[in-house]
C-alpha positions as CSV (number, residue, x, y, z in Angstrom):
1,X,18.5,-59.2,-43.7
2,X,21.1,-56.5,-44.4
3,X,22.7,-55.1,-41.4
4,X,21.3,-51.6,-42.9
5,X,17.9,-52.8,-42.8
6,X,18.0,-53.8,-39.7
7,X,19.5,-50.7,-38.2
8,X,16.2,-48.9,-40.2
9,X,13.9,-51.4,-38.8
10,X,15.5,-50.9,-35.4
11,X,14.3,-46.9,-35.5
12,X,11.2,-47.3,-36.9
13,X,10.4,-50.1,-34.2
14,X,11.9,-47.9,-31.8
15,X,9.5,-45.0,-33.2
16,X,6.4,-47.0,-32.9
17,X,6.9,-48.3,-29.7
18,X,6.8,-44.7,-28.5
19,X,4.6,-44.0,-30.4
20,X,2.0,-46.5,-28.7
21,X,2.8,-45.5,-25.3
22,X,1.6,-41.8,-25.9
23,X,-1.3,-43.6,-27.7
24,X,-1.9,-45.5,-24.7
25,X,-1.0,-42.9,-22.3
26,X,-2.7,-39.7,-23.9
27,X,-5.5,-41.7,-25.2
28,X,-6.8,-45.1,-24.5
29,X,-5.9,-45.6,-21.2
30,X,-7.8,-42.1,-19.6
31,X,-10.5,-43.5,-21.8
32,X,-10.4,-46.8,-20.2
33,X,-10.1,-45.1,-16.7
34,X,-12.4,-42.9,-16.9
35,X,-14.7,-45.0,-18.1
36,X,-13.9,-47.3,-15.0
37,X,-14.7,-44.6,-12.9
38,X,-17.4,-43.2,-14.4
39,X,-19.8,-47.2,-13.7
40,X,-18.1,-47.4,-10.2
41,X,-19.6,-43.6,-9.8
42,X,-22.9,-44.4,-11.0
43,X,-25.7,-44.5,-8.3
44,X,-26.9,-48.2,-9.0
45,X,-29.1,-50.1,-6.2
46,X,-26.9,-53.0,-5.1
47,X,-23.5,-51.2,-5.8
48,X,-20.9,-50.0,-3.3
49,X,-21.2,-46.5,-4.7
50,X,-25.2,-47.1,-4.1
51,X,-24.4,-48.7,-0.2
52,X,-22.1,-45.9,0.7
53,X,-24.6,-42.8,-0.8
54,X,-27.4,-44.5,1.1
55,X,-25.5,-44.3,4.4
56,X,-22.3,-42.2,5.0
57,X,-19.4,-44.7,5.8
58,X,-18.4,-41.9,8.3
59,X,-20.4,-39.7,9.8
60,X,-19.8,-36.3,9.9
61,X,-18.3,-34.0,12.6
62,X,-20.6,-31.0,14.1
63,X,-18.8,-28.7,15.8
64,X,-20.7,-25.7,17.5
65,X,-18.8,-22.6,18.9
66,X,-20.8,-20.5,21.3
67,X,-20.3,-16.7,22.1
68,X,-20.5,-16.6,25.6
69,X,-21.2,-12.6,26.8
70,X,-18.9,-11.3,29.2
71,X,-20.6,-8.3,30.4
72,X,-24.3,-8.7,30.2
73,X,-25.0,-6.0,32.8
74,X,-22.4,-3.3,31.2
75,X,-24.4,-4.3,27.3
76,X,-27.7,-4.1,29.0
77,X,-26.9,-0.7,30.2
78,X,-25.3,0.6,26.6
79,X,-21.9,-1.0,26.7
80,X,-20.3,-2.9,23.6
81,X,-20.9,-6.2,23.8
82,X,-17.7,-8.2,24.7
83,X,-17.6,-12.0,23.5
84,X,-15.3,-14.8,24.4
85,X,-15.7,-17.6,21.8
86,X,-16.1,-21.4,23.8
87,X,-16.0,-24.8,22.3
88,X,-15.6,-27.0,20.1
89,X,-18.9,-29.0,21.2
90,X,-18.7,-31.9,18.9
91,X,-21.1,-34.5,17.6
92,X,-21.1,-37.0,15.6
93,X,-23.7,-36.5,12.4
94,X,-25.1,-39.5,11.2
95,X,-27.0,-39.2,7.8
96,X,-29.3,-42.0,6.3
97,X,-31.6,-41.9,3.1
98,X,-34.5,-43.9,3.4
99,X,-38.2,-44.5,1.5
100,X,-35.9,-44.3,-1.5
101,X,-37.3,-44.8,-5.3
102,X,-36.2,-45.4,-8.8
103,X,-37.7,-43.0,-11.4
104,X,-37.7,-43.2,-15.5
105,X,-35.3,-40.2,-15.8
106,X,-32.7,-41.3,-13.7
107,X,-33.0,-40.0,-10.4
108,X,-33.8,-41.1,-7.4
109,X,-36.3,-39.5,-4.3
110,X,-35.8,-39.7,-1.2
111,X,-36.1,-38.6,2.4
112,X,-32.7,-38.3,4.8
113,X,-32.6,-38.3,8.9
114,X,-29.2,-36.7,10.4
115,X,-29.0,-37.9,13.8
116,X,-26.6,-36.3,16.5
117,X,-24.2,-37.9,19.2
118,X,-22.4,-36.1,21.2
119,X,-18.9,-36.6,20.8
120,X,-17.4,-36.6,24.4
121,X,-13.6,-36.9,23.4
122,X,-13.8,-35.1,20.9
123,X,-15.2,-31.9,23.0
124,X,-13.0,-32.3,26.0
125,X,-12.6,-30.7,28.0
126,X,-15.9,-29.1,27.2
127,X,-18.9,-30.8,28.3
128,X,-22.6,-30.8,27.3
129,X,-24.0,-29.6,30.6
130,X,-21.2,-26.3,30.4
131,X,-23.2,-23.1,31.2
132,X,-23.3,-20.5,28.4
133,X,-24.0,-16.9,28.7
134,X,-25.6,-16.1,25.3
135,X,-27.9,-13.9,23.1
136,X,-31.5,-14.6,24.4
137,X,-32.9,-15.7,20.8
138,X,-36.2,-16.2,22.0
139,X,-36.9,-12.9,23.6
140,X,-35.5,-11.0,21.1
141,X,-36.9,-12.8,17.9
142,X,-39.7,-12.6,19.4
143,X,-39.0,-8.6,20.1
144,X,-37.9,-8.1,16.7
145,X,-40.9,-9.8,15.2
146,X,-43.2,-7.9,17.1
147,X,-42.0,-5.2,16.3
148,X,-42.2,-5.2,12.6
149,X,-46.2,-6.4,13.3
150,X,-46.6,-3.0,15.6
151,X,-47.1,-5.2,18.8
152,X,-44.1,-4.5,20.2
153,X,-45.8,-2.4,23.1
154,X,-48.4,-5.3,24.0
155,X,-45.7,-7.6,23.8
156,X,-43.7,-5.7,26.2
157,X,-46.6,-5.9,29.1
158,X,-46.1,-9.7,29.2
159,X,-42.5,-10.7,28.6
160,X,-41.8,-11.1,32.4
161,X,-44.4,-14.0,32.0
162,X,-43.4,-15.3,29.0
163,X,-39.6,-15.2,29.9
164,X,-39.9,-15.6,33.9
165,X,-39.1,-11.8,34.6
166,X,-35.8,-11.8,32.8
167,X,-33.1,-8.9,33.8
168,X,-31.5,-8.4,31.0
169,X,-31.7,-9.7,27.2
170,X,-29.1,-12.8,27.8
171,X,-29.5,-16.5,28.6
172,X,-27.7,-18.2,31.1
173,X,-28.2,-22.3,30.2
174,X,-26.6,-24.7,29.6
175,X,-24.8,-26.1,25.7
176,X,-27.5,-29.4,25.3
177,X,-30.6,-27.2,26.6
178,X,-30.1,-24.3,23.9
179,X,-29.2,-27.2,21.3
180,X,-31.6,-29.9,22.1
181,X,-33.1,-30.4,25.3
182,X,-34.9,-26.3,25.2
183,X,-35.7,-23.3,26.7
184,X,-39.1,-22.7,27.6
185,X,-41.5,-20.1,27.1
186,X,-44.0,-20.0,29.3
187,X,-47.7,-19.9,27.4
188,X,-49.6,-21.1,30.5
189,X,-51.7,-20.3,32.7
190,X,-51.7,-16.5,31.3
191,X,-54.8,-13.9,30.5
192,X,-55.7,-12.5,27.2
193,X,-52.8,-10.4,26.3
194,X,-50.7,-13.5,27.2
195,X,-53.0,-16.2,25.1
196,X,-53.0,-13.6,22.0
197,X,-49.3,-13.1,22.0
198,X,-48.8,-17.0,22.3
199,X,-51.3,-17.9,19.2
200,X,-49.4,-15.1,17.4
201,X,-46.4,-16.8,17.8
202,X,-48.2,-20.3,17.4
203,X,-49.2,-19.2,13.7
204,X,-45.6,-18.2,13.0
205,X,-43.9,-20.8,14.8
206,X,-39.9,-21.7,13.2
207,X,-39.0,-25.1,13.2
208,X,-37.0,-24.1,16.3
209,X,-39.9,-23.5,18.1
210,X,-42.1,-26.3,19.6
211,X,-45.6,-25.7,20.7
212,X,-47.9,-28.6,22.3
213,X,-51.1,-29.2,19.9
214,X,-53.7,-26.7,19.9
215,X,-56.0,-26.6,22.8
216,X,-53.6,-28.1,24.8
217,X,-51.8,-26.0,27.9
218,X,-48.1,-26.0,28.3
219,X,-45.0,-24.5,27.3
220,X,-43.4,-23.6,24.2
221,X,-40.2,-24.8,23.7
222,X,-37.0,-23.2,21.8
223,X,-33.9,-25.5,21.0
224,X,-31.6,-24.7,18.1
225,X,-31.1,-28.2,16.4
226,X,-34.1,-30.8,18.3
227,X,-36.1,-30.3,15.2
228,X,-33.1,-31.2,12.9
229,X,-32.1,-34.6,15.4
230,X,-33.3,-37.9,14.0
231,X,-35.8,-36.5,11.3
232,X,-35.9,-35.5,7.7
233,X,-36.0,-31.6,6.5
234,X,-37.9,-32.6,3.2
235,X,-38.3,-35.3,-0.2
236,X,-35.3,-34.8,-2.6
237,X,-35.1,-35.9,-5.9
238,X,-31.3,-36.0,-7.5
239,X,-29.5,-37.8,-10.4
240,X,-28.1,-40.8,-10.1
241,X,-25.6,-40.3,-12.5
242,X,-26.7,-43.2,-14.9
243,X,-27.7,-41.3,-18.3
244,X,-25.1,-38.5,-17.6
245,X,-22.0,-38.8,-15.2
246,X,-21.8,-35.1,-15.2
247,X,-25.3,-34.4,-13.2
248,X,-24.2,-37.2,-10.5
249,X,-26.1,-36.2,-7.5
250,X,-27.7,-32.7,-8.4
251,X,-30.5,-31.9,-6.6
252,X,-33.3,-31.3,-9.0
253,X,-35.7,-31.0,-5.8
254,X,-36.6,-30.4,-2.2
255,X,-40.3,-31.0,-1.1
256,X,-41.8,-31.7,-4.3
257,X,-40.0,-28.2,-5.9
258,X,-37.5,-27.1,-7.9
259,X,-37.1,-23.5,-5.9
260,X,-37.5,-22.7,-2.8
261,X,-39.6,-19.3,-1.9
262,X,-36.9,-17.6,0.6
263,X,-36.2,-15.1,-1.3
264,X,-37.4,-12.3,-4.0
265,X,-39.1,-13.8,-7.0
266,X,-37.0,-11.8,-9.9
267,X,-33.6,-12.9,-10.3
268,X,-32.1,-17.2,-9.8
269,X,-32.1,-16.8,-5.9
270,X,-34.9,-19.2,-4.8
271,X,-33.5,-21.7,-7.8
272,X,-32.8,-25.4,-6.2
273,X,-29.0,-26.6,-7.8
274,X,-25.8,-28.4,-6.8
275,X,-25.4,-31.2,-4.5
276,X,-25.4,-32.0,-1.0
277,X,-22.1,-31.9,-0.1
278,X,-21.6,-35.8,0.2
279,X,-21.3,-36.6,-3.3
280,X,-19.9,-34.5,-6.4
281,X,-19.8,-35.6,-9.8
282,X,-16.4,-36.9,-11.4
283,X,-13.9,-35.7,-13.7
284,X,-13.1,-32.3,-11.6
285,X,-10.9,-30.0,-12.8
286,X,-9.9,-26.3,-12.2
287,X,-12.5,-24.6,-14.5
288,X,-14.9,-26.6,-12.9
289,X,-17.7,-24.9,-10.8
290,X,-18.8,-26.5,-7.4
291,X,-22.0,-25.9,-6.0
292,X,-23.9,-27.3,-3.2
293,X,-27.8,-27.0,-2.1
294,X,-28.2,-26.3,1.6
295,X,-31.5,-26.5,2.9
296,X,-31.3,-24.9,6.4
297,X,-30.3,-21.8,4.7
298,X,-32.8,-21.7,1.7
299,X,-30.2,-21.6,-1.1
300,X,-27.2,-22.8,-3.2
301,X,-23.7,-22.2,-2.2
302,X,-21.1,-21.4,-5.3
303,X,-17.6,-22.6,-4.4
304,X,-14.7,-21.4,-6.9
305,X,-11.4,-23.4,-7.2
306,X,-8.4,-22.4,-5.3
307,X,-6.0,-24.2,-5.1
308,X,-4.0,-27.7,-5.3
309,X,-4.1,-30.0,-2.1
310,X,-2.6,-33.2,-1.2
311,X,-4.4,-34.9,1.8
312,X,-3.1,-38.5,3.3
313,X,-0.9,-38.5,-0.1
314,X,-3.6,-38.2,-2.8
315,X,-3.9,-35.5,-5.1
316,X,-6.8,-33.0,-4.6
317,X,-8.2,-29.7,-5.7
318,X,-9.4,-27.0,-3.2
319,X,-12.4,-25.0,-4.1
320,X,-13.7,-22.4,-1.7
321,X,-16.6,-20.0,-1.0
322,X,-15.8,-16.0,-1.8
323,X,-16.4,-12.7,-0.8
324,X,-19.7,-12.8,-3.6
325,X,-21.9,-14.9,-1.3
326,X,-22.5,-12.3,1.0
327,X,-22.2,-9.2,-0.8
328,X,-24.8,-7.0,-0.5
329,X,-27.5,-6.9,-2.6
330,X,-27.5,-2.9,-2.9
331,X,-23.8,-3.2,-4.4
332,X,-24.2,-6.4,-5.8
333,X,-26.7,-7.0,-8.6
334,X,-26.3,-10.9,-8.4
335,X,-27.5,-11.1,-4.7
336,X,-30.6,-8.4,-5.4
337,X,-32.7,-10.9,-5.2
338,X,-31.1,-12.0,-1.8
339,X,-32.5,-8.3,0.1
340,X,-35.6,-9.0,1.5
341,X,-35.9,-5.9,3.6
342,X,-37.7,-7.5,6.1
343,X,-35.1,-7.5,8.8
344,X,-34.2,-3.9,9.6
345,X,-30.1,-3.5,9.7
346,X,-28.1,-2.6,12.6
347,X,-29.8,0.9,13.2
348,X,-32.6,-0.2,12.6
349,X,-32.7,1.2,9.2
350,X,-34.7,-0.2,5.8
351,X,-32.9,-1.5,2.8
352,X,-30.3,-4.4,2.4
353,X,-28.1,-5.6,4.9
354,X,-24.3,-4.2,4.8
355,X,-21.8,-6.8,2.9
356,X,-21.1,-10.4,4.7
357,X,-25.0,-10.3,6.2
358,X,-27.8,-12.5,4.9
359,X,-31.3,-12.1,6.5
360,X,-32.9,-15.5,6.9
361,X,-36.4,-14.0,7.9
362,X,-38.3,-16.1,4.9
363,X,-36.2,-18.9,5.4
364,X,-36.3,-20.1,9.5
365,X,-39.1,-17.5,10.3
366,X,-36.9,-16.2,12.6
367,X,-35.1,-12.5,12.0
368,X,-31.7,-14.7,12.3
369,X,-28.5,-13.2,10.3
370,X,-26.2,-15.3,8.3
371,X,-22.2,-14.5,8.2
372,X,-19.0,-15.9,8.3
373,X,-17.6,-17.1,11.3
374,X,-16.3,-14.2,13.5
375,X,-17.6,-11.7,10.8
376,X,-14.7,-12.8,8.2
377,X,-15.4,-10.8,5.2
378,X,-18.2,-9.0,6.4
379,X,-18.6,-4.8,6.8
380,X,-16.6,-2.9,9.4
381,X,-20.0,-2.0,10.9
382,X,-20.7,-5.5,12.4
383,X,-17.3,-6.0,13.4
384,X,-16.7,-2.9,15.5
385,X,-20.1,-3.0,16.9
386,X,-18.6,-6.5,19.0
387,X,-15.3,-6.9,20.9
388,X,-13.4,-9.8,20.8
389,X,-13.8,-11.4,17.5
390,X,-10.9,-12.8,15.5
391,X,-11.6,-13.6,11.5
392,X,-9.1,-15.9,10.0
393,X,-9.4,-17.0,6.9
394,X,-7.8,-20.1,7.7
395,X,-10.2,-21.4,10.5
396,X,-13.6,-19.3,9.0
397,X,-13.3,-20.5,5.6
398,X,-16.1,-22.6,3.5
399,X,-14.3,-25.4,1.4
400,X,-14.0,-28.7,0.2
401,X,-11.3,-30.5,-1.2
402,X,-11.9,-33.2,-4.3
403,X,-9.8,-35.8,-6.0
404,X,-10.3,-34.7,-9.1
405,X,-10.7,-38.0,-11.5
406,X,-13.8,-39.8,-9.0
407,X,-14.8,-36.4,-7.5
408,X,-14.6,-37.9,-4.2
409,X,-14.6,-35.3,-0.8
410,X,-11.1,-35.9,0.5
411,X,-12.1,-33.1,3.5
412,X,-14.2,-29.9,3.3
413,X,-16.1,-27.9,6.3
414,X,-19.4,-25.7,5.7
415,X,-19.0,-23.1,8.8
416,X,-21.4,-20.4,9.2
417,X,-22.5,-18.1,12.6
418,X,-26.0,-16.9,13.6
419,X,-26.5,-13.8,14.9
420,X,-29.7,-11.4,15.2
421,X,-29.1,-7.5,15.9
422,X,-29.4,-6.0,19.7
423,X,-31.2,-2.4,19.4
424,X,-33.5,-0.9,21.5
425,X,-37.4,-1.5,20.4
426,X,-40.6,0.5,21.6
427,X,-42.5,-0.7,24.5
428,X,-39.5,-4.0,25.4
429,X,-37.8,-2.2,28.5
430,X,-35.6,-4.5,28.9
431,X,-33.8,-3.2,25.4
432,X,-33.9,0.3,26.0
433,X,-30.4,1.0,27.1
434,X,-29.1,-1.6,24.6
435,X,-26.2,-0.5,21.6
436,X,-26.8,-0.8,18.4
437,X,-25.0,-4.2,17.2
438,X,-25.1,-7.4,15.4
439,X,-24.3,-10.0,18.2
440,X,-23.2,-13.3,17.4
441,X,-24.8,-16.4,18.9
442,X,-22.8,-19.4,17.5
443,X,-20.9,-20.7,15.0
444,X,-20.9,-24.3,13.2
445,X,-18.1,-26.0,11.4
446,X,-19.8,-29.1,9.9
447,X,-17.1,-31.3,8.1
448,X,-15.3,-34.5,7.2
449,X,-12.1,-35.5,6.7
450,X,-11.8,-39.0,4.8
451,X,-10.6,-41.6,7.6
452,X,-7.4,-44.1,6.5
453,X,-9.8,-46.8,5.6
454,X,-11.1,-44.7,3.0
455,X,-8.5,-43.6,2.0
456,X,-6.8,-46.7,1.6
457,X,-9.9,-47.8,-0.3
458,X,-9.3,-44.8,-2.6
459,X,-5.7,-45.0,-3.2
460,X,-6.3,-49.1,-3.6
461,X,-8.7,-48.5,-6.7
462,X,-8.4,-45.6,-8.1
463,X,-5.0,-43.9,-7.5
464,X,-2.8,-47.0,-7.8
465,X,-4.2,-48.4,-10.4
466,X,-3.3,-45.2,-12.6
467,X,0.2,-45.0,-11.2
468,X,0.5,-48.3,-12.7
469,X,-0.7,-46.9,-16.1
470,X,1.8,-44.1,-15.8
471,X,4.3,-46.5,-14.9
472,X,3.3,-48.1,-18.4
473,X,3.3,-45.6,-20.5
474,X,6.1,-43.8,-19.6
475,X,8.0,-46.9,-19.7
476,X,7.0,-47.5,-23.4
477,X,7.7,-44.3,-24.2
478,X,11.3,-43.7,-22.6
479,X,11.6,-47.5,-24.1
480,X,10.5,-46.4,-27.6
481,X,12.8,-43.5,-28.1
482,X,15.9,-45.4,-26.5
483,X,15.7,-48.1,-28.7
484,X,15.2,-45.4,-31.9
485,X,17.4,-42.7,-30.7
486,X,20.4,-45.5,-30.4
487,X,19.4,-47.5,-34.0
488,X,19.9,-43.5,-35.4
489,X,22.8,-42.7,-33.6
490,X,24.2,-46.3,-34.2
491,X,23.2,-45.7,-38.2
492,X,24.6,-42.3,-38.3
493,X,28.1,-43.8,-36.6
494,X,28.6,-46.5,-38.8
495,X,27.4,-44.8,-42.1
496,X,31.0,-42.8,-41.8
497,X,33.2,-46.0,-41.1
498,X,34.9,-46.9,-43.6
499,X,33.7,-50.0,-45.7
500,X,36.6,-52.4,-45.3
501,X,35.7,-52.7,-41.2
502,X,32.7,-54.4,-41.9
């Protein structure tokens, strides 16, 4: 072989060497990957995937924030309310999916207990027995609902039974009574207003609310979160993933239904989509929307992407909740559908809440008020009717954080605050001193952060393995244009010498 067709064959092997490392890298090998991660994705009975959607490998952290009240006497003569924010009260949240089937369409139902520990290191120094000073939900839910029936005034003649002759509209208890062990509200041994007041509320009773079986004599019992410890909140049916990677764990329904009937029937509102917050399809990317179904709150949650995150060292893409979710529905035509106008605003007013309020009426059966934590993002009104809130965007936030290629949570927290509005109301005394306000009760942060294990699991077969393939490519590449860039400039040199010194 001539040394000229050498040199040429040099170049074009040169050329095609690079040439198949951007085939392999642009091409066959994110095929191969994500084709990889697409059947390790899959929800398959018998699968690791399968095992670790079944039971959370960690469970999740609960973190409750309580507004304790630091002038109940001053408030319940007309004063601004004045708040002083207390926790973290952590617990652990266990979730498990059992009575689970297989259907044709590839989906699975199934029901899911979340079962809470209380997470003692994690809370110091705040303890479970701590005494709170705090909104007195009970009384004035029950108030509020009384009102808008027109039996305020009857109600009014037997609250000092029902409440044990209260002085003023706050509760002094303790954190585990107002989350799980309860309050009681004393249905006994009462006359007629008393038993007519108590079957009202029996016929109405929120899952927060615990009555003994009819005909039987006792106490009702309110606790925020017993009814949510170590039971199931309703049959869901989701993909598995199997015929299309893309739907992998959408909720397609929640007690036998694909809506929910929370909210007004014109408009997408009471439609049931997105996932669960455990488990989001693969292949993210920065166009891509993010939406998760949450059940104590009756609807889906939109999260747009934000930004790009590393956690522990892998790659991730943030994707938070904005100002949209609680816009007001007057303003806002896309949350219409969302103003119920069945809880009566801060002045006791008709129409729809002000912006970063969501009534929850429909939805808990209680005239509870959804926001942001610390009113972050919501109207001036609700935030000057309290002292001593502090919005920060960094601490109020709703997000998650994804590696993008297996869609897998790398950490994300869903927090959210209950409130219910302090006015006066006809015929409750106890109220009629009271300024207008929207007062905050608590706030949850309910997240996880991927542990090292996991991590290490992650990075072991996912992210590795493609740094590896990088590695590859980019070595056949740089490999392929050395060796063809040097046979052309080794050509080009030599085509000039002259003849005789070869």
């Amino acid at each position: 072989m001539s040394l000229r067709i050498c040199r040429s064959v040099c170049v074009a092997f040169g050329f095609i060497l690079a040439g198949v490392g951007l085939l392999l890298g642009f091409y066959v090998f994110p095929l191969l990957v994500n084709q990889q991660v697409d059947d390790t994705m899959k929800l398959v009975n018998g699968t690791e995937a399968y095992e670790r959607w079944e039971t959370l490998p960690i469970p999740l952290q609960f973190k409750v924030y309580f507004f304790n009240v630091s002038n109940p006497d001053e408030v319940q003569n007309g004063a601004k309310p004045i708040v002083k924010e207390v926790g973290p009260y952590v617990y652990d949240e266990y979730r498990h999916k059992y009575d689970i089937t297989e259907d044709e369409d590839g989906t699975y139902s199934y029901n899911q207990t979340q079962l809470f520990s209380f997470n003692e290191n994690a809370s110091k120094p705040n303890k479970e027995d701590d005494n709170i000073i705090v909104a007195h939900l009970p009384l004035m839910a029950i108030s509020l609902i009384a009102e808008k029936r027109l039996m305020s005034e009857l109600l009014g003649t037997v609250v000092p039974h029902l409440f044990d002759n209260p002085k003023n509209v706050f509760l002094t208890t303790t954190v585990k009574k107002f989350l799980f062990d309860g309050v009681n509200i004393n249905c006994s041994n009462g006359g007629g207003t008393v038993r007519l007041i108590c079957n009202q509320i029996r016929r109405n009773a929120p899952a927060q609310l615990k009555v003994p079986d009819k005909g039987v004599d006792g106490p009702f019992v309110f606790s925020l979160l017993s009814y949510k410890n170590n039971t199931h909140d309703g049959r869901y049916k989701v993909s598995s993933g199997v015929k299309d990677i893309s739907t992998l764990g959408e909720i397609y329904a929640w007690k036998n239904s694909s809506t929910v009937d929370a909210w007004k029937p014109n408009g997408t509102c009471n439609n049931i989509y997105g996932t669960d917050t455990t488990i989001f399809p693969p292949h993210r990317t920065q166009l891509s929307r993010v939406n998760v179904f949450q059940s104590d709150i009756c609807r889906t949650v939109n999260l747009h992407y934000n930004d790009e995150t590393e956690y522990k060292n892998i790659k991730g893409l943030r994707f938070v909740v904005e100002k949209d979710m609680l816009m007001s529905g007057a303003n806002y035509s896309a949350n219409k559908c969302y103003c119920l106008k069945e809880t009566k605003g801060i002045n006791g007013e008709d129409g729809c809440l002000l912006d970063g309020a969501l009534e929850l009426y429909r939805c808990q059966n209680v005239p509870l008020v959804l926001t942001f934590p610390h009113f972050y993002l919501a109207h001036e009104k609700y935030r000057e009717s309290v002292e001593g809130l502090n919005p920060d965007k960094s601490k109020h936030e709703i997000f998650v954080e994804l590696e993008p290629k297996s869609g897998t949570v790398l950490r994300g927290s869903k927090r959210v605050q209950f409130n219910i509005f302090y006015r006066p109301i006809h015929g409750i005394n106890l109220t009629n001193k009271l300024a207008h306000s929207l007062m905050p009760v608590f706030w949850i942060d309910e997240g996880v952060e991927l542990d090292d294990p996991n991590i290490n699991l992650l990075y072991d077969s996912l992210v590795y393995p493609m740094k590896i393939l990088d590695g590859v490519y980019w070595t056949l590449i740089g490999l392929g244009l050395a060796i063809g860039l040097i046979s052309m400039v080794w050509c080009m040199l030599f085509a000039h010498k002259p003849k005789h010194l070869f």
